[in-house]
C-alpha positions as CSV (number, residue, x, y, z in Angstrom):
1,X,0.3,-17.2,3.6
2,X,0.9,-20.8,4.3
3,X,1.3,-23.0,1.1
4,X,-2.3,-24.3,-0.3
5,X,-3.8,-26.0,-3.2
6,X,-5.5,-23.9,-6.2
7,X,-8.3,-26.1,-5.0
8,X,-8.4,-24.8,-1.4
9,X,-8.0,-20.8,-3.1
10,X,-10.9,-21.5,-5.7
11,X,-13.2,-23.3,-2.6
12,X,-16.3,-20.9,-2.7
13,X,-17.6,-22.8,0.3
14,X,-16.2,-19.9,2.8
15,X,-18.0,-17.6,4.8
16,X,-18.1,-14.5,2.3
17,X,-15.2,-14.9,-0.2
18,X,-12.6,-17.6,-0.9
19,X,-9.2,-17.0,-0.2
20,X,-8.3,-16.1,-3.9
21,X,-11.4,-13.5,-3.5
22,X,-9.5,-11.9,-0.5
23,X,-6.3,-12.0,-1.9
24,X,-7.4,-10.2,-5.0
25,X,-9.6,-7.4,-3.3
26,X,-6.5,-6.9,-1.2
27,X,-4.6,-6.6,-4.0
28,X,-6.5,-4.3,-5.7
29,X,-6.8,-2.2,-2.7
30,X,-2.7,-1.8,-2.2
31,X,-3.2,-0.6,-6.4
32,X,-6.0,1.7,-5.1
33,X,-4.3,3.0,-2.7
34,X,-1.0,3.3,-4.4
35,X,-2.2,5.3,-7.4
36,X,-3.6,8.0,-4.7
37,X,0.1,7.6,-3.1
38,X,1.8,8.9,-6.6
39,X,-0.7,11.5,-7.4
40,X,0.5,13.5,-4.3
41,X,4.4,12.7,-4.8
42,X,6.6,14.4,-7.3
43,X,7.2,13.2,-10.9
44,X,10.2,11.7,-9.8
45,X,9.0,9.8,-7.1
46,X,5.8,8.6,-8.7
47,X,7.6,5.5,-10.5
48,X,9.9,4.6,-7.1
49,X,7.6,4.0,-4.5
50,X,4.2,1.8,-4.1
51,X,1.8,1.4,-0.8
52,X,2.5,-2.2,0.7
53,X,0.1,-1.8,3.9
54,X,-2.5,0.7,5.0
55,X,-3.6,-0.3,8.0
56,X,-4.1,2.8,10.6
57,X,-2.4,4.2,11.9
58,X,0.5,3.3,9.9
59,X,1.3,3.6,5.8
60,X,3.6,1.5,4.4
61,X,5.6,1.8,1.4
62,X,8.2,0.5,-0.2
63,X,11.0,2.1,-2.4
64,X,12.8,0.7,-5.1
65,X,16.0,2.8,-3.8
66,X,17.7,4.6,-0.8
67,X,17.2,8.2,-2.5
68,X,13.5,7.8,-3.2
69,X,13.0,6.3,0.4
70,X,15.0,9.3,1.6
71,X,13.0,11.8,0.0
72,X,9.8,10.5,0.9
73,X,10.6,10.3,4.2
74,X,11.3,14.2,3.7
75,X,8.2,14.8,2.7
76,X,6.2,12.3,5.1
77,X,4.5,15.0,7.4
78,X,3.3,17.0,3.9
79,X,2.1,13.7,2.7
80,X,0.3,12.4,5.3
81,X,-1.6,16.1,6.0
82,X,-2.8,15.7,2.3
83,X,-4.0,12.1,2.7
84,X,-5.4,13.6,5.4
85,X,-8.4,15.3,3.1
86,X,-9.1,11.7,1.9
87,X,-11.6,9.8,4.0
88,X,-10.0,6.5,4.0
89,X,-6.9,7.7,5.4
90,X,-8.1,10.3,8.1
91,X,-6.5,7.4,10.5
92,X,-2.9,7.4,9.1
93,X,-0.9,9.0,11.4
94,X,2.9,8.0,9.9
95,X,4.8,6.5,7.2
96,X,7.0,3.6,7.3
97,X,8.8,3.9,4.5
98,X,11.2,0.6,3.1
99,X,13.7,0.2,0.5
100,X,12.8,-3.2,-1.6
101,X,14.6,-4.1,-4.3
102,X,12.9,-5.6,-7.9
């Protein structure tokens, strides 16, 4: 997102939402989506990894190491075949799975 004033975010003069709006649904959604993310991954994988993206067909997530990005990635086809049985992600087809650091 390009650099804008707190002005320009607040603006409520915008078709539907103003740009803080949007960001914050979005935001919310990534949290959404996330917390149905972890209640299908192990206990020690819950912590480590968090949805970035979930645009179909693709899910993106980032891990906070190597070994949890590793694992997921093992369990990728499992994961996406119980997402599956939630409506909102009957379009996922595959994971991309990151390693991000903080």
């Amino acid at each position: 997102m390009a650099n804008r004033k707190i002005v320009d975010l607040l603006d409520s003069d915008h078709h539907r939402f103003s740009p803080l709006q949007t960001l914050l649904q979005r935001a919310e959604l990534l949290s959404a989506c996330t917390a149905e993310l972890r209640a299908l991954l192990p206990k020690g994988l819950k912590s480590s990894c968090r949805v970035v993206d979930a645009t179909p067909p693709v899910l993106k997530v980032a891990c906070r190491s190597a070994a949890a990005a590793t694992k997921l990635r093992f369990l990728g086809p499992e994961l996406i075949e119980q997402l599956h049985t939630l409506p909102q992600y009957v379009n996922i087809e595959r994971l991309s799975v990151r390693v991000v650091e903080g």
